[in-house]
NUDRENMI-574208 format. One record per atom (N, C-alpha, C, O, CB): residue in three letters; x, y, z. Coordinates in steps of 0.05 Angstrom, whole numbers, plus 5000, padded with zeros to 4 digits. Each point is the difference from the previous one (the first is absolute). Glycine has a CB too. Layout:
<tifis>
ALAXYZ ...
</tifis>
This chain:
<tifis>
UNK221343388859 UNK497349985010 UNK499550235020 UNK501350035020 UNK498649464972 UNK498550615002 UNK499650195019 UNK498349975034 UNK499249785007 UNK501150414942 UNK499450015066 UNK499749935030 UNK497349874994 UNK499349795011 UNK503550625020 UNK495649764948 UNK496849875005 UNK499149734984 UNK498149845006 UNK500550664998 UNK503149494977 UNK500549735001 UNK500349734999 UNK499249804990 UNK500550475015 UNK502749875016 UNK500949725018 UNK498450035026 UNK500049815015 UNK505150144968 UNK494050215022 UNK497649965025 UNK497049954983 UNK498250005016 UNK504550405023 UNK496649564941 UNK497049844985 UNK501149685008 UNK499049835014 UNK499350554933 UNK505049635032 UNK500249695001 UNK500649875030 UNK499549775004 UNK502350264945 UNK499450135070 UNK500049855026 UNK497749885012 UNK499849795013 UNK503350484992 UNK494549984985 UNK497549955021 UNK498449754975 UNK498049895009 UNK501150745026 UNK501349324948 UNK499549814985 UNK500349695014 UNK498449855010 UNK503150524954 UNK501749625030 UNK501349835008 UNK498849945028 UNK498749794999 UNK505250334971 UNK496049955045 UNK498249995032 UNK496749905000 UNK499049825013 UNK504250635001 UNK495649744968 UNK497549964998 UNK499249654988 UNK498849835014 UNK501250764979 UNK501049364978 UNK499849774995 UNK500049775014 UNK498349834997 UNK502950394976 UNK500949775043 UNK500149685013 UNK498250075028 UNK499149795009 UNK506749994971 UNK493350455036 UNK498150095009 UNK497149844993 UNK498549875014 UNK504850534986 UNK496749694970 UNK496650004989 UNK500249744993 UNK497749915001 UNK500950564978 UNK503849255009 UNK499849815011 UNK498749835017 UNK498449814999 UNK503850374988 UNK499549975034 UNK499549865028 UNK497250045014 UNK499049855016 UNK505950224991 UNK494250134983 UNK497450035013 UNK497649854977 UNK497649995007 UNK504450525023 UNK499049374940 UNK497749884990 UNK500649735015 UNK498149865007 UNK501150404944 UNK504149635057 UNK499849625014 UNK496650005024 UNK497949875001 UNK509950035008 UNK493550365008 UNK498950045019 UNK497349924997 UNK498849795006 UNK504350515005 UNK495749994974 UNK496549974995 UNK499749654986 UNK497849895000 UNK501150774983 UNK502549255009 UNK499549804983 UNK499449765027 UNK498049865005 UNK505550334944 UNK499249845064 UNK500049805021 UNK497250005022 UNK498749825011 UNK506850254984 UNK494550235005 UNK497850075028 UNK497049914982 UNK498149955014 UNK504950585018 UNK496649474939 UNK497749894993 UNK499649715003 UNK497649935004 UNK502550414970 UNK502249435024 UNK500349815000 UNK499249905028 UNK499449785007 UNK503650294955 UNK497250135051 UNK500149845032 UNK497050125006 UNK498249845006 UNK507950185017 UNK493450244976 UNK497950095015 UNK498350064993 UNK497949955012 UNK504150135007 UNK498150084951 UNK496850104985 UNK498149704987 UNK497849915007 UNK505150634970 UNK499449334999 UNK499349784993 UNK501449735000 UNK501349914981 UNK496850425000 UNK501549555046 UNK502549824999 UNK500349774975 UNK498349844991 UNK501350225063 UNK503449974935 UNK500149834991 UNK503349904993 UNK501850165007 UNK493249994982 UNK505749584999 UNK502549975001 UNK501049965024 UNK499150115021 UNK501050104944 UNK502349605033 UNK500750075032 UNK499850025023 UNK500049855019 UNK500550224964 UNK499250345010 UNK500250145027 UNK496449935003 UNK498749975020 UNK506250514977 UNK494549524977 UNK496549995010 UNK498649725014 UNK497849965011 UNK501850364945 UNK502249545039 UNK499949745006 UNK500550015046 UNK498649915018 UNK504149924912 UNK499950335069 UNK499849995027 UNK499050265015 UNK500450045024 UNK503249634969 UNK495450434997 UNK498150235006 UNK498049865005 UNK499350015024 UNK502050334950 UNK497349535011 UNK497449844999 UNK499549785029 UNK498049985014 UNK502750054926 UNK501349865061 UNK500549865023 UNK500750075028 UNK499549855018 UNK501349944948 UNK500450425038 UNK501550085017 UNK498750245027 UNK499649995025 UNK503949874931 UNK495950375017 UNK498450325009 UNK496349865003 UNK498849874982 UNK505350624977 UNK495149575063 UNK497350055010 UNK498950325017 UNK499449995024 UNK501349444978 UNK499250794983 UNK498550195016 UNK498949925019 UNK499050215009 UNK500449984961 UNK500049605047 UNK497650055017 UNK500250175021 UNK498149955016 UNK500749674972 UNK502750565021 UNK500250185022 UNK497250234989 UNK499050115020 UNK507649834993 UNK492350124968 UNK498350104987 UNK496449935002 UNK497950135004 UNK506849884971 UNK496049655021 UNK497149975000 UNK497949945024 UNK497849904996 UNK504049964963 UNK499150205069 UNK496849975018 UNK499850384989 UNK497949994986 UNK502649525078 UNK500150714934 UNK499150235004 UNK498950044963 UNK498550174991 UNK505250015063 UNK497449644934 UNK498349984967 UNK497349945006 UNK498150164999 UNK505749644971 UNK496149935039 UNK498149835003 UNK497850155011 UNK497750014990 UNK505449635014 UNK497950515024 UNK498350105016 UNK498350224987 UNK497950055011 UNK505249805024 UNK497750284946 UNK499150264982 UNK499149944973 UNK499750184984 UNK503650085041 UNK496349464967 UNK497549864996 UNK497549975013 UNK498050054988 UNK504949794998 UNK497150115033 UNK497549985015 UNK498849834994 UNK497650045000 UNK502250305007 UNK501449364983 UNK498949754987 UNK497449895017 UNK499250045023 UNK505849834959 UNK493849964994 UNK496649945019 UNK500349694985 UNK501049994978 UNK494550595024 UNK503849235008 UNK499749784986 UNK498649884972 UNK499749774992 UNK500950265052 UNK498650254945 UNK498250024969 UNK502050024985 UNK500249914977 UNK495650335031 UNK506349935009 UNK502350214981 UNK501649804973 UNK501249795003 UNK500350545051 UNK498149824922 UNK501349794982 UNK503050284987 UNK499950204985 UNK494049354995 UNK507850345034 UNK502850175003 UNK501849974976 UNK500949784994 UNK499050155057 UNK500650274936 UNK502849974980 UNK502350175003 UNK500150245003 UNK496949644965 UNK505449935030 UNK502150145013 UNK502150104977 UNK501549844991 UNK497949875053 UNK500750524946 UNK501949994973 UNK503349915020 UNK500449975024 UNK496550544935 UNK504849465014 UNK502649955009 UNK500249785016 UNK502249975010 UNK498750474988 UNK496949345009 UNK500449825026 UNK502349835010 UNK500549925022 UNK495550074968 UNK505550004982 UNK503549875011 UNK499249745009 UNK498749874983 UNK504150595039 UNK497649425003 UNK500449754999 UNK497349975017 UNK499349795010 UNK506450144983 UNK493150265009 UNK497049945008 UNK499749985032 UNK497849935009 UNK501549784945 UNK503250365066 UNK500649955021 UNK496750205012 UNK498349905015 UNK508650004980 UNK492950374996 UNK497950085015 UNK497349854993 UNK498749905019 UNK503850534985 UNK496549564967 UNK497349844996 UNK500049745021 UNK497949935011 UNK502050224933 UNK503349675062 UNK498949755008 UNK498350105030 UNK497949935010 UNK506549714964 UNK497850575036 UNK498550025025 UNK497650155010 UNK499050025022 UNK505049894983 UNK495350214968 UNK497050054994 UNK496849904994 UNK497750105002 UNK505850094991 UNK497849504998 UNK498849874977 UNK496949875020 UNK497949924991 UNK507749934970 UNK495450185076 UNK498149815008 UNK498150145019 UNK498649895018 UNK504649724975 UNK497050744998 UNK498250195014 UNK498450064977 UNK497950125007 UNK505050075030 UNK497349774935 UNK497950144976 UNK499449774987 UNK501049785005 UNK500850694984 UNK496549594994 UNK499049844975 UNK500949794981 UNK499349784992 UNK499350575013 UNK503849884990 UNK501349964982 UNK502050134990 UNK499350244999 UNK497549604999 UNK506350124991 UNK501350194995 UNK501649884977 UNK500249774991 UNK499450465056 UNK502050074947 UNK500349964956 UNK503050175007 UNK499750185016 UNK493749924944 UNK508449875034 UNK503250134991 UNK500050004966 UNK498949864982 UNK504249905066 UNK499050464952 UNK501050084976 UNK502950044995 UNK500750185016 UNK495349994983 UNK505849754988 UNK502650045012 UNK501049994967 UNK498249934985 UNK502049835074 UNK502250314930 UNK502050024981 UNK501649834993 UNK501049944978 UNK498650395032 UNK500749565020 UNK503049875005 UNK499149654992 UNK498749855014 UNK503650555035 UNK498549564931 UNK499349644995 UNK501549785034 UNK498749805006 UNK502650294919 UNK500749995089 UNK500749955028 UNK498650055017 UNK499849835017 UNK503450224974 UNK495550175011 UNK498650105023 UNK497949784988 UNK500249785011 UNK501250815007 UNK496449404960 UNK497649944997 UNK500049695006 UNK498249885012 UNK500850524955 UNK504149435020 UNK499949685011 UNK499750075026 UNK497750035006 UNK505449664963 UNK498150345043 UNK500350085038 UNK497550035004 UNK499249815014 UNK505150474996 UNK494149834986 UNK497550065008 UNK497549894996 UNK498050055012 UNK504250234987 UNK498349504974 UNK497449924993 UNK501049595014 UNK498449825003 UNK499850674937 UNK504649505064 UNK500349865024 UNK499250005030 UNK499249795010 UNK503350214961 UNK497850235044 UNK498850135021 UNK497949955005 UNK499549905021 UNK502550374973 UNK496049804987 UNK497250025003 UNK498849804981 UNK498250084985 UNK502150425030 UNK500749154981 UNK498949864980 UNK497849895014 UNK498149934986 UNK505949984988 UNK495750055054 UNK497749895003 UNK497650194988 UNK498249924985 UNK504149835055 UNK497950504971 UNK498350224992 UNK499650034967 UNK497849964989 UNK504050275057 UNK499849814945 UNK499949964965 UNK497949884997 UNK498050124991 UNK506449834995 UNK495449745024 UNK499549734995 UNK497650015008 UNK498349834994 UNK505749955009 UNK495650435014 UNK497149955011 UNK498050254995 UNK497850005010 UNK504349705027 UNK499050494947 UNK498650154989 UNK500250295006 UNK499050184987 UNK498849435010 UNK504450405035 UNK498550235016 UNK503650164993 UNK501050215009 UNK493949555043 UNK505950104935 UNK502150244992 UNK501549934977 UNK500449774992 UNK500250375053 UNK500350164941 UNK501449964964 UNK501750145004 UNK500050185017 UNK496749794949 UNK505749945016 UNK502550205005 UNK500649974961 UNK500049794987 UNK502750085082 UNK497850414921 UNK499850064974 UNK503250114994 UNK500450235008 UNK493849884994 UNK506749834993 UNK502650104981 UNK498950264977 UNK498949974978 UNK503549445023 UNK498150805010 UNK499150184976 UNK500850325024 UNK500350025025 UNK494449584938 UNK505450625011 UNK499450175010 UNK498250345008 UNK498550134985 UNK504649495004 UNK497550445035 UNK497650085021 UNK499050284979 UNK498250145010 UNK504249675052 UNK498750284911 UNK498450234988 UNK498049874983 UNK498050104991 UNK505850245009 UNK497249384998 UNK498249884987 UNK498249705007 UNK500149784989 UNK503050524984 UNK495249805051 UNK498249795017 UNK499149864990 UNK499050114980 UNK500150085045 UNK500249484976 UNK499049824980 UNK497150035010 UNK498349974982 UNK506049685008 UNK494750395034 UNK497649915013 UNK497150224982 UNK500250174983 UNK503149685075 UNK495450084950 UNK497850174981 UNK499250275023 UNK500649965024 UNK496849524941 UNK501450725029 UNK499150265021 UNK497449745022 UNK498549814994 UNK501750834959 UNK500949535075 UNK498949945017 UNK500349815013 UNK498349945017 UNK499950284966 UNK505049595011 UNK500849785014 UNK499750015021 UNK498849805009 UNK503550124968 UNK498450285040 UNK501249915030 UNK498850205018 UNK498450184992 UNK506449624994 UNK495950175033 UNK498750275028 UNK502150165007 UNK500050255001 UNK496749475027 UNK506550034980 UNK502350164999 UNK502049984986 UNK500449794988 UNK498650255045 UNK503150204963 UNK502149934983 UNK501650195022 UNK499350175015 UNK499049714926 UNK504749965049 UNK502350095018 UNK502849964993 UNK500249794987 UNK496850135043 UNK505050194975 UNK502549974995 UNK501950035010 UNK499950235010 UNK498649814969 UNK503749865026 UNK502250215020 UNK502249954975 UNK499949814985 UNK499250105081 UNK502950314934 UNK502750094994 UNK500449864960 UNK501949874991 UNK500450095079 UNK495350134916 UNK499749984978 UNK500550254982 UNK501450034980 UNK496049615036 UNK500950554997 UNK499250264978 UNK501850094997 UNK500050184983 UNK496549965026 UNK506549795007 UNK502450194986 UNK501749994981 UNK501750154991 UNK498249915040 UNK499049674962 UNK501549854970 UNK497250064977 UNK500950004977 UNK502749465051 UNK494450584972 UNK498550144980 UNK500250104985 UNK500650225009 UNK498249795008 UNK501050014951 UNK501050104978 UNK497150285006 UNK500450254999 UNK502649214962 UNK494150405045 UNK498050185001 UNK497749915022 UNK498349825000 UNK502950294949 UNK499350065067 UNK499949975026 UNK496849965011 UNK498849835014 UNK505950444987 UNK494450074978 UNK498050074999 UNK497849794977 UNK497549955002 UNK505350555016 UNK498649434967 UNK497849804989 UNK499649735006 UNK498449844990 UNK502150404979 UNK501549725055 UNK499549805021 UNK498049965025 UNK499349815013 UNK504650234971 UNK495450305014 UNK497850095026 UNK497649894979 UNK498249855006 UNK504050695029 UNK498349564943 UNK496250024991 UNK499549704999 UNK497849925003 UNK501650574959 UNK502849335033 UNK499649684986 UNK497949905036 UNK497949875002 UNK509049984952 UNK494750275070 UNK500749945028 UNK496150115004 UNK498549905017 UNK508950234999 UNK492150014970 UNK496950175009 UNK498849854981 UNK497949915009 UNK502650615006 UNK500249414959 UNK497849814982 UNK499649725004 UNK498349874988 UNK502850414980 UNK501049615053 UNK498449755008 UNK499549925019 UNK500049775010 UNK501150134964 UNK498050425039 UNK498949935030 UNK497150135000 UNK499250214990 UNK505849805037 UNK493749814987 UNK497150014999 UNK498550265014 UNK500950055022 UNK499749454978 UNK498250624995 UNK499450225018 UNK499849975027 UNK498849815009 UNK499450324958 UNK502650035046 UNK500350025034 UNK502549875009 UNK500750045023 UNK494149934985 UNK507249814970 UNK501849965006 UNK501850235004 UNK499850234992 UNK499049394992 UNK504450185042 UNK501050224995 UNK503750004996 UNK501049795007 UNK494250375020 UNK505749954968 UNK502849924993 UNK502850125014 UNK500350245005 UNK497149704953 UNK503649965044 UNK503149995028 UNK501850034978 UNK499949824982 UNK499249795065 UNK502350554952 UNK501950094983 UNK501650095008 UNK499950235008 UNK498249794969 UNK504749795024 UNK502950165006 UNK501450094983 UNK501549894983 UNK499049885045 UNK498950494975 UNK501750124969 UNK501750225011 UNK499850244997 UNK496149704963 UNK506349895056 UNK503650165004 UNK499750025019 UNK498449845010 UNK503250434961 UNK499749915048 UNK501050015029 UNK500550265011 UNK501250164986 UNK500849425007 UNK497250485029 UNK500250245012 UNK502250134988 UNK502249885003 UNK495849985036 UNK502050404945 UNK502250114997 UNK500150435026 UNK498450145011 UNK501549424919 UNK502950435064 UNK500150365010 UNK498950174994 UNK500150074976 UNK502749905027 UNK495950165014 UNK499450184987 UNK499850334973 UNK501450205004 UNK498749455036 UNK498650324941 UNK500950154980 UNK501849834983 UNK501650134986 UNK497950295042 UNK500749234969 UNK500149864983 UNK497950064976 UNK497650054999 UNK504249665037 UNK500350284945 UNK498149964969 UNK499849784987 UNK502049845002 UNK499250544987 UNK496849554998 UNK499749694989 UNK501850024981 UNK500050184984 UNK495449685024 UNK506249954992 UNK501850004974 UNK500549724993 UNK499249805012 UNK503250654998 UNK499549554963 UNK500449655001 UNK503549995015 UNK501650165011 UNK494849664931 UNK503449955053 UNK502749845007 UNK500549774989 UNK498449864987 UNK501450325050 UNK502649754968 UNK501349694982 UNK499749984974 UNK498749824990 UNK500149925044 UNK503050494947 UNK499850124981 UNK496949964980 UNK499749874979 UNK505850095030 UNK492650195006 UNK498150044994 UNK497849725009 UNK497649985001 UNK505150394963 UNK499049475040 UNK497849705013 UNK498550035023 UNK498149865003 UNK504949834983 UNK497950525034 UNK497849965022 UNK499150265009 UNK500750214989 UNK501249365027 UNK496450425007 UNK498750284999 UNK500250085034 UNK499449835017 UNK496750084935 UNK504650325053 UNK498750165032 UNK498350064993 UNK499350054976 UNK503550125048 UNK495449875005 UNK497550194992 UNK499850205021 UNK501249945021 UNK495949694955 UNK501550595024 UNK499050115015 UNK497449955005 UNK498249994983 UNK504850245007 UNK496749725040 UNK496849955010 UNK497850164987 UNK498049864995 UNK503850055047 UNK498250414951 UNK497850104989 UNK498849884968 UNK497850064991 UNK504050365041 UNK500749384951 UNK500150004973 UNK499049644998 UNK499149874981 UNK505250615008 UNK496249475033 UNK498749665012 UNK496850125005 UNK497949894995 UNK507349825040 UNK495150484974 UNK496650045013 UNK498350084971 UNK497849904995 UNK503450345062 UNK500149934928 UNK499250084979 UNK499549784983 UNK497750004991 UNK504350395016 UNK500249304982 UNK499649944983 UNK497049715004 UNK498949884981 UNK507150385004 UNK493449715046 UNK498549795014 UNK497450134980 UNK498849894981 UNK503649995080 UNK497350374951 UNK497650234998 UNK498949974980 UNK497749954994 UNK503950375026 UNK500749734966 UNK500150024965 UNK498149804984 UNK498450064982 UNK506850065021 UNK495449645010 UNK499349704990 UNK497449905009 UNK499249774998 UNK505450135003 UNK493850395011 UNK497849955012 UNK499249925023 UNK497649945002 UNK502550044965 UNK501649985058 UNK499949925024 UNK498850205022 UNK500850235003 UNK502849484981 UNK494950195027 UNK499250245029 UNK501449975021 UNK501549825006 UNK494150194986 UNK503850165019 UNK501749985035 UNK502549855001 UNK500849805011 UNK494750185013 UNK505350154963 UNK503049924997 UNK501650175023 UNK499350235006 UNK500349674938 UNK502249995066 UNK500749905020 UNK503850004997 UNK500749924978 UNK493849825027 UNK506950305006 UNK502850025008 UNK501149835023 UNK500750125021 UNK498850324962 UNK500649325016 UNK501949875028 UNK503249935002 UNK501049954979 UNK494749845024 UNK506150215019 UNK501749904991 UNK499549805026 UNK498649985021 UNK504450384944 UNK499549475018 UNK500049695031 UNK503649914997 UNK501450084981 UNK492149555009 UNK507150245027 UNK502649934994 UNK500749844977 UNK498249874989 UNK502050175053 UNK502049954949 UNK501349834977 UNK501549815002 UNK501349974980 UNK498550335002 UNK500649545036 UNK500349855009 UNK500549955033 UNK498350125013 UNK502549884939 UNK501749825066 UNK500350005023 UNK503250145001 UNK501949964986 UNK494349615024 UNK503450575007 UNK502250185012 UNK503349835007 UNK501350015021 UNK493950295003 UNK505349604959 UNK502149834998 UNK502550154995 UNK499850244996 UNK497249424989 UNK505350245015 UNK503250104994 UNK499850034980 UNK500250214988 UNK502449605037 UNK496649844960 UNK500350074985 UNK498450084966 UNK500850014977 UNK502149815062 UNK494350254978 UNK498150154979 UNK501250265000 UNK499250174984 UNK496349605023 UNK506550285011 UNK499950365008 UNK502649994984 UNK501050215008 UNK496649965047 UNK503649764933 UNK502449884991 UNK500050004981 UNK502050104989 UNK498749695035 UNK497150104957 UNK498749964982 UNK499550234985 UNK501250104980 UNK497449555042 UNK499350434992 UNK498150294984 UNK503450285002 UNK500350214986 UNK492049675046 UNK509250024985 UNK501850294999 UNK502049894975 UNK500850164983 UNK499350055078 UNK500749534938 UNK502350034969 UNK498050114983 UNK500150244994 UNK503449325006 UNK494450244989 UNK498550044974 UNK498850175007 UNK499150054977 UNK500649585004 UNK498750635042 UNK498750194993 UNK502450204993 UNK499550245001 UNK496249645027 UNK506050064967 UNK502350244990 UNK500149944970 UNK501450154987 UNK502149885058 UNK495549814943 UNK500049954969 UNK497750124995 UNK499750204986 UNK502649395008 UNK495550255021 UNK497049904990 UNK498050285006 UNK497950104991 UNK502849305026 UNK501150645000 UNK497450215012 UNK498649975024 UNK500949785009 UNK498250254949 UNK499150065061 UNK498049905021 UNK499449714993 UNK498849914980 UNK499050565027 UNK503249405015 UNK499649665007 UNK500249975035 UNK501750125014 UNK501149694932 UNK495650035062 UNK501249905026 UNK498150265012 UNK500050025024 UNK506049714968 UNK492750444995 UNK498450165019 UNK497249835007 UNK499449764995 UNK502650724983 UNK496349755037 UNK496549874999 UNK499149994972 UNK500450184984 UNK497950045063 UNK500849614951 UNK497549974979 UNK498750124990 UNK499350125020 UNK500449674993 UNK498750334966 UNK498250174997 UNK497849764993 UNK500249814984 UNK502850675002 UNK494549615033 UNK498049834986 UNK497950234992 UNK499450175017 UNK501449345010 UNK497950484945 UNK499050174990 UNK496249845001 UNK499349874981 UNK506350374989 UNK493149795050 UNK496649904990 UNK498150104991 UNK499850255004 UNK500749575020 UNK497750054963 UNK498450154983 UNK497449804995 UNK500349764998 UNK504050534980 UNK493349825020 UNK498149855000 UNK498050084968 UNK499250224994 UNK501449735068 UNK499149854927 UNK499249984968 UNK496650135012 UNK498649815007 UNK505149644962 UNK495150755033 UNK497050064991 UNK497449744991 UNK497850074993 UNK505450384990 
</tifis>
């Protein structure tokens, strides 16, 4: 065998149980975090609550007591509940058959009484008719997105004019970051100018760039975002909240 090879088949042999290990991974990290399910989704569902995130979400709403709010991704509904008794009314969308029991438990009085729905389905494809709501919002969804951008236009077609929409789509990255994917092609970075671009795109005005923290400054959030941001990519940074107001 010659030098080149036996150096193809070495880096073979290496690569394979490599490209393995990194489908358990993406497999596992979907189970727990994009779409919980099984299991890990089971104690994901129960366990993980973002809320180090939501007073500076909330606050960049600018909620009014008319406000009829939809939250894609809502998970176990932890932010709608503590929304549910400043607006109108409020509606989740979620993937996860765990997250959506969790949530339409959460909020059964509300169900029950009219002033809130939680839908099992997904956010490229909105059940509500154009002009549902005033706000729509999300945190730590858009990076599991097959299509990110036809998630903005669904996010602008069922919001009423003058509404306006809070969109966390990724996290502060370095400078001269390029949007690329990650988690063999399952998730996405972005660069802020290509977030501003795709809001724009979808028809939004005064769009807008914030970031806010991502959770509370803990051991072990910081702990956290440094194993898996060495797989995953930017995690455990600020927030990107992207706003935009429908015309």
């Amino acid at each position: 065998m010659s030098d080149h090879a036996a150096s193809r088949l070495a880096s073979t042999l290496v690569a394979q149980p490599r490209a393995a290990a990194s489908k358990v991974f993406v497999r596992a990290y979907w189970d727990w975090a994009a779409v919980p399910s099984g299991l890990l989704g089971w104690v994901s569902a129960h366990t993980v609550l973002n809320s180090g995130s939501y007073p500076a979400v909330a606050d960049a709403l600018q909620l009014s007591p008319d406000d009829e709010l939809l939250e894609l991704g809502c998970g176990s509904a932890g932010f709608l509940a503590g929304l549910a008794d400043r607006v109108h009314r409020v509606a989740g969308i979620d993937l996860s058959d765990i997250q959506v029991g969790l949530a339409r438990k959460r909020l059964g009085e509300r169900i029950a009484a009219g002033t809130a729905e939680i839908v099992h389905g997904d956010a490229a494809e909105l059940p509500w008719p154009d002009a549902s709501f005033t706000e729509v919002t999300c945190m730590s969804v858009f990076e599991a997105l097959p299509d990110p951008s036809g998630v903005v236009a669904e996010v602008f077609r069922v919001l009423r004019p003058g509404g306006r929409a809070v969109l966390n789509i990724g996290e502060r990255v370095e400078p001269g970051t390029q949007t690329h994917r990650i988690l063999n092609d399952s998730g996405w970075v972005w660069a802020e100018e290509d977030v501003r671009h795709m809001v724009e795109q979808a028809g939004f005005t005064d769009v807008t760039i914030q970031y806010v923290p991502w959770g509370e400054d803990t051991a072990v959030n910081r702990l956290f975002a440094k194993v898996i941001g060495k797989v995953v990519g930017p995690i455990g940074g600020d927030l990107r909240l992207a706003h935009g107001i429908k015309p």
